[in-house]
KOLPAMI-359729 format. One line per 8 residues: for each residue x, y, z of N, C-alpha, C, O, CB. Coordinates in steps of 0.2 Angstrom, whole numbers, always signed. Glycine has a CB too. Example, Ala and Ser with C-alpha at 12.3 -4.5 7.8 and 13.67 -1.06 7.14 Angstrom:
+66 -28 +39 +62 -22 +39 +66 -16 +39 +71 -17 +42 +57 -22 +45  +64 -11 +35 +68 -5 +36 +64 +0 +39 +67 +6 +40 +70 -3 +29 .
end
This chain:
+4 -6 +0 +0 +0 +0 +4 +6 +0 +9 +7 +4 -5 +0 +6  +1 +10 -5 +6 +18 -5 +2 +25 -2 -1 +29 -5 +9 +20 -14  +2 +24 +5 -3 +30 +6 +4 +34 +11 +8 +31 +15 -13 +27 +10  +2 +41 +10 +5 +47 +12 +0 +52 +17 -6 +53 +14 +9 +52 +5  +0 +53 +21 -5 +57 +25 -1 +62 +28 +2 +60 +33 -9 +54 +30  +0 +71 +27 +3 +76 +28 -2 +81 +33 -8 +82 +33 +6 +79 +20  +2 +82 +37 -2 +90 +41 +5 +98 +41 +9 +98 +45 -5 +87 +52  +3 +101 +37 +9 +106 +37 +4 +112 +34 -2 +112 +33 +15 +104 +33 .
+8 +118 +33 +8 +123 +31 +13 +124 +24 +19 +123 +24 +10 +126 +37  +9 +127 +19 +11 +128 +15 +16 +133 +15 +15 +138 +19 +7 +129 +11  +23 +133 +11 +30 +137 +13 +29 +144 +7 +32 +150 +8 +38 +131 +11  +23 +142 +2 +22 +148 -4 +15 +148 -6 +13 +142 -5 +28 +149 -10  +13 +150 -8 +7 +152 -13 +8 +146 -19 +14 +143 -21 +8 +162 -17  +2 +144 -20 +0 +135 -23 +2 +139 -29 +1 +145 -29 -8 +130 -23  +5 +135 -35 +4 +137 -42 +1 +132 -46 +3 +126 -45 +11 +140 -45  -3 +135 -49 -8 +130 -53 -7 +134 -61 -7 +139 -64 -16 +130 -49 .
-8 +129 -63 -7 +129 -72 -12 +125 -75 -13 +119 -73 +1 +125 -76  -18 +127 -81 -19 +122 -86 -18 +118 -91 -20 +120 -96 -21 +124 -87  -16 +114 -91 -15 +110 -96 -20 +110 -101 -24 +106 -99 -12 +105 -95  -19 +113 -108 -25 +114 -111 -24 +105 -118 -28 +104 -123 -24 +124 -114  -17 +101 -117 -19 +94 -122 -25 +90 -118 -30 +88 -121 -12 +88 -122  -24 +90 -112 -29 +87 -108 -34 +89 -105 -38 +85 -102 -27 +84 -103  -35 +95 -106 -40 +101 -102 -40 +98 -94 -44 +94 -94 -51 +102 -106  -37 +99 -91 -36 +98 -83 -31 +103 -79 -27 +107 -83 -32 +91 -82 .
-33 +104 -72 -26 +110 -71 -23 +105 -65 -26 +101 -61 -30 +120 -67  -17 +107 -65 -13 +105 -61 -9 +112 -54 -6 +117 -54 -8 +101 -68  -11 +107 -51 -7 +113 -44 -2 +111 -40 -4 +106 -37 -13 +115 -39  +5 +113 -39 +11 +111 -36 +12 +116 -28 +14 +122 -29 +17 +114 -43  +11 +114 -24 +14 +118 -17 +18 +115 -12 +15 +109 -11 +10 +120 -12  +22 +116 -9 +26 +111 -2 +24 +114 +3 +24 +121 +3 +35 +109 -1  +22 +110 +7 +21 +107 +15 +27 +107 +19 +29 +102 +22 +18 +98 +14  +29 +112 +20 +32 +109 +28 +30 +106 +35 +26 +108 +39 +32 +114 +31 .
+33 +101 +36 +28 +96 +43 +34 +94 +46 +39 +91 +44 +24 +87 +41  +32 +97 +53 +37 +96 +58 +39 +90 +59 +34 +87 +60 +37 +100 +63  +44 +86 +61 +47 +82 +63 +45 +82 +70 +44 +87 +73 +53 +83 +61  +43 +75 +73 +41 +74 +78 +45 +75 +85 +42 +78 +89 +39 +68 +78  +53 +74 +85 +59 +74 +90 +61 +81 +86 +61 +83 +80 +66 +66 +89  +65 +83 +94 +67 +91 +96 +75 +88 +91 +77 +82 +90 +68 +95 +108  +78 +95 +91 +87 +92 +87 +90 +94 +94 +87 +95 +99 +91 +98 +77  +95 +94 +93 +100 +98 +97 +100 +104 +99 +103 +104 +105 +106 +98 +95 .
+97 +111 +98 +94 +114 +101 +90 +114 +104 +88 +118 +108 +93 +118 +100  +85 +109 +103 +78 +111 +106 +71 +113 +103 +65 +113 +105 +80 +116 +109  +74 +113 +97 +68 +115 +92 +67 +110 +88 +70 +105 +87 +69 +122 +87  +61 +113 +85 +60 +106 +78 +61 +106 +71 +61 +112 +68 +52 +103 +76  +62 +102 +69 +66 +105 +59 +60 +100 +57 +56 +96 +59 +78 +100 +55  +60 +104 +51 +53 +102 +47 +57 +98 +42 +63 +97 +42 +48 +110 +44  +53 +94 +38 +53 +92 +30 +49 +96 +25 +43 +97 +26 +50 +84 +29  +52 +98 +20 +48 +101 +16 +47 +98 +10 +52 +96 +6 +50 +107 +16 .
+39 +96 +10 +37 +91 +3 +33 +93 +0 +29 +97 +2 +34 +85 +3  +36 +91 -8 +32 +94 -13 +26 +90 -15 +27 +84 -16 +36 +96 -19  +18 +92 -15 +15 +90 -17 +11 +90 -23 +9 +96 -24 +13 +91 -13  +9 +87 -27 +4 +89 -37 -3 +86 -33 -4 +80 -30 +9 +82 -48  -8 +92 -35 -11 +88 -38 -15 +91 -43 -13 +96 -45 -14 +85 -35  -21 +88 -45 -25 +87 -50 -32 +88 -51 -36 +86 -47 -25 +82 -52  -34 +92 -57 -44 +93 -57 -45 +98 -53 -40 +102 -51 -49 +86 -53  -50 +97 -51 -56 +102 -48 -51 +102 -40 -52 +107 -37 -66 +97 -47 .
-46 +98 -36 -43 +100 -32 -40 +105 -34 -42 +111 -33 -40 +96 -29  -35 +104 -38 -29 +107 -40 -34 +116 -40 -32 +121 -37 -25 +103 -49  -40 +117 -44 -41 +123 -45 -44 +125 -37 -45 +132 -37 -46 +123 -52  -47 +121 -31 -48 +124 -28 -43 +127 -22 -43 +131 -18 -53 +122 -27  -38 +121 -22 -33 +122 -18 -28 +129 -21 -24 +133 -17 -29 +114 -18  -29 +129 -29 -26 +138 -29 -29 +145 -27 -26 +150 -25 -25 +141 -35  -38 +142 -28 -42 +146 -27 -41 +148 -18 -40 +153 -16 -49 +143 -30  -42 +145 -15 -44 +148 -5 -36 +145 +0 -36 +144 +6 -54 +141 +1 .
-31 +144 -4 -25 +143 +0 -20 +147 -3 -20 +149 -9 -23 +135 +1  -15 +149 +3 -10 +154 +0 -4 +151 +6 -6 +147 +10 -12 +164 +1  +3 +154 +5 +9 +153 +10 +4 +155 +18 +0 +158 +19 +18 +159 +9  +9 +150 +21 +6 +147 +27 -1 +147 +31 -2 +149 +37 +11 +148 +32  -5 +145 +24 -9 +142 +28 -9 +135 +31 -3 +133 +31 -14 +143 +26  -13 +131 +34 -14 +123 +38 -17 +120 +32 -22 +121 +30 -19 +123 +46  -13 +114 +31 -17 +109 +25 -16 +103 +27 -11 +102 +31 -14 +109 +17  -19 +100 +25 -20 +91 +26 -18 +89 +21 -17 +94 +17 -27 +88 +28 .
-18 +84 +17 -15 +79 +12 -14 +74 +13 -11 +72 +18 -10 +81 +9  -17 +70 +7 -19 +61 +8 -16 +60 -1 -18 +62 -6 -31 +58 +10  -12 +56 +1 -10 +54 -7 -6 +50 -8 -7 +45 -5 -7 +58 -10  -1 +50 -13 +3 +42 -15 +10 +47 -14 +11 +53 -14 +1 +37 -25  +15 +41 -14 +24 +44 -14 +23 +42 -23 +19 +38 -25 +33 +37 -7  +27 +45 -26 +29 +47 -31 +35 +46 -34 +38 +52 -35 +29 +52 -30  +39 +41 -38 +46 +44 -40 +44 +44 -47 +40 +41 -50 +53 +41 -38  +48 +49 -48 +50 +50 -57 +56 +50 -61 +61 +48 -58 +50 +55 -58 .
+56 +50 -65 +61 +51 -68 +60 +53 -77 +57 +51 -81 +65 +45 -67  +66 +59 -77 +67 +62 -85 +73 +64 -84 +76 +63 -79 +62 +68 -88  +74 +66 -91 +84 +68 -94 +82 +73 -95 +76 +74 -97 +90 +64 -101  +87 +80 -93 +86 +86 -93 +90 +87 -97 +95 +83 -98 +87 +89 -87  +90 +93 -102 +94 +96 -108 +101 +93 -109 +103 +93 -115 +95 +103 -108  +106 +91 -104 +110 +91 -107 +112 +81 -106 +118 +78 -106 +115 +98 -103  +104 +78 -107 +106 +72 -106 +106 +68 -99 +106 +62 -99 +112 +73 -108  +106 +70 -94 +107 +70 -89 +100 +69 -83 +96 +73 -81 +110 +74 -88 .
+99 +61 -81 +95 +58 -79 +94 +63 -72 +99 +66 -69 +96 +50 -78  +88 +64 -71 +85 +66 -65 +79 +62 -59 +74 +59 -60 +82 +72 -69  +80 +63 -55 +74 +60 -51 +69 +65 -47 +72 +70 -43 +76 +55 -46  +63 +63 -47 +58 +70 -43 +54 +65 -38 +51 +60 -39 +52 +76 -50  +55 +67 -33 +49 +64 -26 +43 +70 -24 +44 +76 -22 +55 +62 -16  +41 +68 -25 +35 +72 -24 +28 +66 -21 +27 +60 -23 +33 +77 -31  +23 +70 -16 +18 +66 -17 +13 +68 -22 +14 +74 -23 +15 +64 -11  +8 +66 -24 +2 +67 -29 -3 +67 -24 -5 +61 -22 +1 +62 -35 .
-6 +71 -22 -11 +73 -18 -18 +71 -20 -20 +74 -25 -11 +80 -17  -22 +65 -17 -27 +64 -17 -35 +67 -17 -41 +67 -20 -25 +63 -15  -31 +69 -9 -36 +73 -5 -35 +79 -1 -31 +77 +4 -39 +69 -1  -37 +86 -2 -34 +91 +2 -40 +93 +3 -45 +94 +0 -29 +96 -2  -38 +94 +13 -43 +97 +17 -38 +104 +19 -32 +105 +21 -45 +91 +23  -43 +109 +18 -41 +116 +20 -43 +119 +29 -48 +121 +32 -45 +121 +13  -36 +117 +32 -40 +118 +40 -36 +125 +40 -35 +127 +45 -38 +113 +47  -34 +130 +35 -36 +137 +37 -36 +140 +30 -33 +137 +25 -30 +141 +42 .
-40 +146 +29 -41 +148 +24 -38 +155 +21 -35 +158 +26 -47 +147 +25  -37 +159 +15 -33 +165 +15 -34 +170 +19 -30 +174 +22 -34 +167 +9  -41 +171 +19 -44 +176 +25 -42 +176 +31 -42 +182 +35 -50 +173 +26  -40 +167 +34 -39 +170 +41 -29 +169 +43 -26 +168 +48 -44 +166 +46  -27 +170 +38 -20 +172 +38 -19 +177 +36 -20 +179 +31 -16 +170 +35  -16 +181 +42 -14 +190 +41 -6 +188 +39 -2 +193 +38 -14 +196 +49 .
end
């Protein structure tokens, strides 16, 4: 089973794009989620994950979320792979977002 379940705060404003071969919009943001254990100071270091997703999420999750609001995320781990211009294999981890629940909205982030 590949299931991912995130609670963080978005680090920037979602970017979303149409893809007009498939008429779908696709939306890209990372999730910062703190790490459960303090480091050596005393504080918590986050992971910052990039999240895609797709459809009618993707357009709403651009529409009512911005940098740090509180997001939820249910989805699959991701790897990829393409060769970038000069030949040169690449790998991308991201998760592909299922399901996004908005526990704060643009409004109530000053």
């Amino acid at each position: 089973m590949n299931k991912i379940i995130l609670i963080g705060r978005m680090t920037k404003d979602p970017e979303v794009k149409h893809l007009e071969e498939v008429d779908k919009y696709i939306c890209n943001f990372t999730v910062a989620v703190n790490r459960k254990v303090r480091n050596n100071n005393g504080t918590f270091d986050a992971d910052f994950i990039p999240v895609t997703v797709w459809g009618k999420t993707a357009e709403n999750t651009a529409k009512y979320m911005k940098k740090g609001c509180l997001v939820s995320v249910v989805g699959r781990l991701q790897i990829r792979s393409y060769s970038n211009k000069d030949g040169i294999k690449k790998y991308v981890t991201e998760v592909v977002g299922e399901e996004v629940q908005f526990l704060e909205y643009k409004k109530e982030i000053v």
